[in-house]
C-alpha positions as CSV (number, residue, x, y, z in Angstrom):
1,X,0.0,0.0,0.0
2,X,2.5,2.4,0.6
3,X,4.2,1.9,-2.7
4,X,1.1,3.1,-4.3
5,X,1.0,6.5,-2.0
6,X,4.5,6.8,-3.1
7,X,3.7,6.9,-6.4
8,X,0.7,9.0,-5.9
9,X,2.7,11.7,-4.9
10,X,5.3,11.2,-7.5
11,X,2.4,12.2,-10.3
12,X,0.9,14.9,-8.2
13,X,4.5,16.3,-8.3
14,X,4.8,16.0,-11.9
15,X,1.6,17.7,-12.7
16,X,2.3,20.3,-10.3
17,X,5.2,21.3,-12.2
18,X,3.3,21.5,-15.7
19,X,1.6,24.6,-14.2
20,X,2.5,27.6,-11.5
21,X,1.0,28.8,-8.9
22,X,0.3,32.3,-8.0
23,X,2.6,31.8,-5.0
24,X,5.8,30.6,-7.5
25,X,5.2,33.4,-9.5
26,X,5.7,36.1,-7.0
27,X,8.3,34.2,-5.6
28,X,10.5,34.4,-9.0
29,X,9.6,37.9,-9.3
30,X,10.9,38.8,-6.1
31,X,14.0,37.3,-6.5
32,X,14.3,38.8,-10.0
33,X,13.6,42.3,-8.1
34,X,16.4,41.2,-5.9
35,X,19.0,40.1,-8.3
36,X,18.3,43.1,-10.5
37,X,20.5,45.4,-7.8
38,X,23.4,43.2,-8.5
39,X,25.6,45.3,-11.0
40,X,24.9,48.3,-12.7
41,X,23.1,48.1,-16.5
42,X,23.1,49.9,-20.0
43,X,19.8,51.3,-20.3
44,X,16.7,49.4,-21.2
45,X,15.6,48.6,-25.0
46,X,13.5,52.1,-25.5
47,X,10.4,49.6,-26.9
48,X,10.7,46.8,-24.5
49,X,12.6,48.1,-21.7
50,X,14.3,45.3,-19.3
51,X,11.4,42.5,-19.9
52,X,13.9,40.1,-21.8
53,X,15.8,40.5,-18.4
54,X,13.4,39.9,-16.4
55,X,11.7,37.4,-18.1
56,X,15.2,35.5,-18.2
57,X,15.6,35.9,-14.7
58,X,11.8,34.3,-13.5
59,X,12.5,31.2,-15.8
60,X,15.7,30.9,-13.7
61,X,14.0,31.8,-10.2
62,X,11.5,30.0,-11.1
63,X,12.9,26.4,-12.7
64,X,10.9,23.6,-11.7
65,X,8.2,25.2,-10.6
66,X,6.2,25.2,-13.7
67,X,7.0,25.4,-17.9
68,X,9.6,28.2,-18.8
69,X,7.6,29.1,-22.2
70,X,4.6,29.1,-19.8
71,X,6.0,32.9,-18.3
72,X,5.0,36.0,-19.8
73,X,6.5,39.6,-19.1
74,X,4.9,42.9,-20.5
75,X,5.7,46.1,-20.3
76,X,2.8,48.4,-18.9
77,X,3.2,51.9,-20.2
78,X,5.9,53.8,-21.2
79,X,7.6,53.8,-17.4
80,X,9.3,50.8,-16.4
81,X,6.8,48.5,-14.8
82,X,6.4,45.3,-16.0
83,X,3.7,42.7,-15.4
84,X,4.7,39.1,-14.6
85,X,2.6,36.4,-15.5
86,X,2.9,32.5,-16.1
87,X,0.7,29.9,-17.1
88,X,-1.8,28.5,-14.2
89,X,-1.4,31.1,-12.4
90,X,-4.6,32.8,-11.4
91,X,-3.1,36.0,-11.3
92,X,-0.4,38.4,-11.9
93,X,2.4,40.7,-10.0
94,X,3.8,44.0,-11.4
95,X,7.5,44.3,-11.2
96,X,8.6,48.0,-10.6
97,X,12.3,49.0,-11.8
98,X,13.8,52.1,-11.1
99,X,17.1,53.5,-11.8
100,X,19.8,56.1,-11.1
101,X,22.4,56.6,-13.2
102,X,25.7,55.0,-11.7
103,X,28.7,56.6,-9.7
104,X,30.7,53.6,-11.0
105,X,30.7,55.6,-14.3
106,X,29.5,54.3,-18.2
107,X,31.2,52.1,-20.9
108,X,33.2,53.6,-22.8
109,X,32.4,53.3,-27.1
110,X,35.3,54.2,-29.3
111,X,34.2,56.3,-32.3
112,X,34.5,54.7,-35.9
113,X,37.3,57.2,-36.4
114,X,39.3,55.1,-33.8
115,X,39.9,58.1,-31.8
116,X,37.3,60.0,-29.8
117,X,34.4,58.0,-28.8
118,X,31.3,58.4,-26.0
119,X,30.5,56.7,-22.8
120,X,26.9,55.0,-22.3
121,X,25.5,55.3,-19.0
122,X,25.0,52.4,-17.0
123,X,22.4,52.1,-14.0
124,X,22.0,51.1,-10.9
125,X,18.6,49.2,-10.5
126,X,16.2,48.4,-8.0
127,X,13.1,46.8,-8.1
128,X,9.2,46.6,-6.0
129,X,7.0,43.3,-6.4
130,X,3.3,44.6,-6.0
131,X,-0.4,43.5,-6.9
132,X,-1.3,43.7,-10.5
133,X,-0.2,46.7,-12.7
């Protein structure tokens, strides 16, 4: 008999993991808000902003809990928040970034004459997990 609850739970696992919860969702996100803080960044895609980033980063938070092609980050706006979402999930958290431009300094790009060039800010992130956007 206890083979059989063995494997019951062995299945119930399995499915579990072909879906997220609401709870698994946050949780990635948050970690995601965490992890964004780490080093400073060029500036955000001006259509899609950092939601390639951040979608990377709740498929890694998140692995096991349910399908990577299953998560879905948009950004809401024009501003910088973004809204998380995965499949089986009943609902959604909004992911806030904000940024201040870095005292570590930019990245240097040498100009095509292969003398003067620019430097590209890069910024220091930080990141909220609320409710829905």
């Amino acid at each position: 008999m206890s083979v059989f609850a063995f494997g019951g739970c062995s299945v119930l696992g399995d499915v579990d993991k072909g879906a997220w919860s609401s709870g698994e969702v946050r949780k990635a996100a948050e970690d995601v808000a965490f992890t964004l803080g780490d080093e400073p960044r060029l500036p955000g895609d001006a259509a899609a902003g950092y939601a390639s980033l951040i979608e990377a980063g709740v498929v890694e938070a998140g692995a096991g809990q349910g399908p990577s092609y299953a998560v879905s980050v948009e950004r809401v706006g024009s501003g910088h928040d973004y809204e998380v979402s995965a499949g089986g999930a009943d609902s959604a958290v909004c992911l806030r970034v904000t940024g201040t431009e870095s005292s570590g300094g930019g990245v240097f790009v040498p100009g095509a004459d292969g003398g003067s060039g620019d430097s590209i800010a890069r910024y220091d992130l930080s990141a909220t997990v609320d409710g829905p956007c």
